[in-house]
N, C-alpha and C positions, 0 to 999 in steps of 0.2 A: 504494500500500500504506500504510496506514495506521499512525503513525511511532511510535505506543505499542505496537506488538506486537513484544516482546523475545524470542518462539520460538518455533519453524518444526516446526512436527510432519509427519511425514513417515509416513501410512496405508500401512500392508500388510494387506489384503484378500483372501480368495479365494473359489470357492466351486464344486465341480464336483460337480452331481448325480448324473450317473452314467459310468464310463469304466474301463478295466481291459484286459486282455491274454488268448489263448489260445494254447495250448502243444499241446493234441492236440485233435481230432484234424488238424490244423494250425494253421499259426502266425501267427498275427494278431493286430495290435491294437485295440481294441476304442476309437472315437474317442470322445474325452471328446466329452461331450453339454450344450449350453448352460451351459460354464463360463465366469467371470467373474470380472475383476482391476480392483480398484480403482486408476484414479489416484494416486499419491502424496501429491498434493497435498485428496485427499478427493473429493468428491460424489457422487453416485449411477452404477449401472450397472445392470442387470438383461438377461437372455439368455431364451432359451425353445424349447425343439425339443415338436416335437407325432409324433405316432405315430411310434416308434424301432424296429425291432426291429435284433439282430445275430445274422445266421446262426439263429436260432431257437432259440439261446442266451440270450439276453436282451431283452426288451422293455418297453417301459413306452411309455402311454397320452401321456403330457408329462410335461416336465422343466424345471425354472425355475430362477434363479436374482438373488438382488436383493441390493446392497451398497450403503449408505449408511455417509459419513463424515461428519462437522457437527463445528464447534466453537459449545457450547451451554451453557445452565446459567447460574447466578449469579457462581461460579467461571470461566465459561470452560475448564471441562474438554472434553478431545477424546471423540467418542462415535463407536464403530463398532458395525455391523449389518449381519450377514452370514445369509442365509440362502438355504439350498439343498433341493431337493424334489424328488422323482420321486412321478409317480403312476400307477397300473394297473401296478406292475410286477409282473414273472414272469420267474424262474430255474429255467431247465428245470421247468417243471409242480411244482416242488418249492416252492419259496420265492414266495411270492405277497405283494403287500401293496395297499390302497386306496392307500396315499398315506403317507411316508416325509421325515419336515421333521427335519433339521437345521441350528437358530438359535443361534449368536451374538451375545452381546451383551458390549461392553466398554468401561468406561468409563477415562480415564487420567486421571490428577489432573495440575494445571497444577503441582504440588510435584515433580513428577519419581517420585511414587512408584509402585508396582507395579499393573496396570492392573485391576481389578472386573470380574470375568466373571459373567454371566449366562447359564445353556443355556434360557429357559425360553421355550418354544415349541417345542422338541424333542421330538418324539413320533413312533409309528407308529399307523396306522388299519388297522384289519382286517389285521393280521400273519396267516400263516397257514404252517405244515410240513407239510407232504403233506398239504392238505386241514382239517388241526386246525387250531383258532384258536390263537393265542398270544398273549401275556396279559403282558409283560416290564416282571418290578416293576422299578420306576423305583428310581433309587439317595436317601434322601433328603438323602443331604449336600450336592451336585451339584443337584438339581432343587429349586425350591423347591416345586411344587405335589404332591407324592409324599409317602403315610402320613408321618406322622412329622417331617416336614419342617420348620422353624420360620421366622418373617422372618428370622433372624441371616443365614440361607444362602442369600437371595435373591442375593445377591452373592460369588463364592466365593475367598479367600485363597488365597494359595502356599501355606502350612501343612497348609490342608483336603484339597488334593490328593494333598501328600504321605502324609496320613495314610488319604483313602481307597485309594490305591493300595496301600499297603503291607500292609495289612485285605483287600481284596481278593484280592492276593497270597497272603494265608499261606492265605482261605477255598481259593480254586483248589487250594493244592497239599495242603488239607485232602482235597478232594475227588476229586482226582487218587491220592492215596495209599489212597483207600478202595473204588477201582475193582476189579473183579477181574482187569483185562487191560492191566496198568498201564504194557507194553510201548507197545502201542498209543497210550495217551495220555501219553507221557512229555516230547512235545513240548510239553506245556502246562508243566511245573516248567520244562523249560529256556525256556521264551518269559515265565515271567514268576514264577520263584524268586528272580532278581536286587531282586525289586521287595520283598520280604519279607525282605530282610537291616535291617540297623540303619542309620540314615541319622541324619545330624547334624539337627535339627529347623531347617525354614528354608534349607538348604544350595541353591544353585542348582542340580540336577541334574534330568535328565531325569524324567518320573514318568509312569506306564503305567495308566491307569483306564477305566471305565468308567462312562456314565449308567443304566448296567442292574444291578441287583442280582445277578436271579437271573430265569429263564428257565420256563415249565409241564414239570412231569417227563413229562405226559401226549402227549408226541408223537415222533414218531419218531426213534431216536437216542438218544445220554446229553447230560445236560446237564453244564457246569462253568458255575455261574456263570452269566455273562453269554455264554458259549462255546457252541455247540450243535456234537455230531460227528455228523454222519447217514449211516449207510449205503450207498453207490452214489451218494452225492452229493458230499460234501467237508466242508467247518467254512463253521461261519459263527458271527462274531463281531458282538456288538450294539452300537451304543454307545459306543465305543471312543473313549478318550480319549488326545492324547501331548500331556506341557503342559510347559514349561518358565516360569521365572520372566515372559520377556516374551511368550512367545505361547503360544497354543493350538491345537490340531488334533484337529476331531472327523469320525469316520465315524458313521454312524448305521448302516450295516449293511455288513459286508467277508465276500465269501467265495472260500472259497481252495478250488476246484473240484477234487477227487480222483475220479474214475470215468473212464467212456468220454470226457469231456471234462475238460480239465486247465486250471487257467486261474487268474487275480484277478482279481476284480472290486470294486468299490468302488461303493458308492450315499450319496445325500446326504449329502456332505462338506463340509468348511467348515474355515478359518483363518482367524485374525486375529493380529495383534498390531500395532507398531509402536510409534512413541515420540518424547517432545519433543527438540529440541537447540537450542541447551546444554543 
């Protein structure tokens, strides 16, 4: 080992394409599908399952999974790269998609400071709800390549997160309050009214976002947001971000099965974080 390197960074990586639980019409777990954990110490992994189905609940065509750790740069900064995919999938004849990529990107400064997130390679291809296409505007604080977007936010701060969550928050319960059957969706205020209270700018606490803005009105169900509730089907959530100051955790599509079948399911996910010592 080489006697000028004075600190030991230790990668925490993940990244699981697809995997989740059913509750009716029995009880089964649904096996994570080519998931992937980085070394500690860094370098590459990647996984891959080919034609999935479960119980005819869930399927997709493949599912990948690749994690790279490097220490790189001029600086010697630590670099991770996490991403995760499903492609051909289908939820019950309902939720369809070509192909489903949530990327990480994060870089940590050798100063010990707070690590540079990038989501950008996060997308969905030919989304579609019953058949409609869907069309899920990209958030542009969060995404650099979405309307609006600028190079400041190729790289996204603790601050930015907090403030898109808390914006997102009050939109949701903007649009939870203006529903006509507010009984129904009240579990949106209580899953994410906490996020739209007053928070100390910078504070380290948990924060709840999304890479989705906002969702096509034009397809089955109501939308919130980044939130879709569908009829005989259950919620499904897009995008889904939970960051705290040293790591991140994103879904790129969670749904939370209410009909003839009960269930969670979770598709192209990913974390990272990790960090130097001393």
């Amino acid at each position: 080992m080489p006697s000028d390197i004075k600190q030991t960074y230790y990668f925490h990586a993940e990244a699981n394409p697809l995997g989740g639980y059913i509750e009716k019409p029995f009880q089964k777990h649904l096996p994570s599908q080519s998931s992937a954990s980085l070394p500690a110490v860094g370098g590459h992994i990647s996984n891959r399952t080919e034609d999935f189905n479960f119980e005819e609940i869930v399927s997709c065509r493949s599912a990948y999974s690749r994690i790279s750790g490097v220490r790189e740069g001029e600086d010697g900064s630590w670099w991770t790269l996490v991403t995760s995919v499903v492609e051909g999938l289908n939820i019950l004849e309902v939720v369809t998609a070509d192909r489903v990529v949530a990327q990480i990107s994060v870089e940590h400064p050798v100063d010990g400071g707070l690590g540079r997130i990038s989501f950008t390679g996060s997308r969905f291809e030919r989304l579609q709800i019953g058949g409609c296409d869907l069309s899920p505007v990209p958030n542009p604080s969060l995404l650099a390549y979405a309307p609006g977007a600028g190079a400041a936010q190729h790289r996204i701060t603790w601050p930015l997160f907090q403030e898109t969550g808390s914006r997102q928050a009050a939109k949701l319960i903007k649009s939870v309050e203006a529903d006509n059957d507010r009984g129904a969706t009240r579990w949106i205020s209580e899953r994410y009214g906490w996020m739209g209270s007053k928070r100390k700018p910078g504070a380290p606490e948990c924060v709840l976002c999304s890479l989705v803005e906002s969702v096509d009105r034009g397809i089955p169900g109501k939308t919130f947001g980044h939130v879709v509730d569908i009829p005989h089907f259950g919620r499904v959530i897009f995008g889904e971000v939970v960051a705290y100051p040293g790591s991140v955790r994103l879904s790129m599509i969670r749904a939370e099965l209410g009909c003839a079948t009960h269930g969670g399911l979770s598709m192209a996910s990913a974390i990272a974080n990790g960090g130097p010592f001393p």
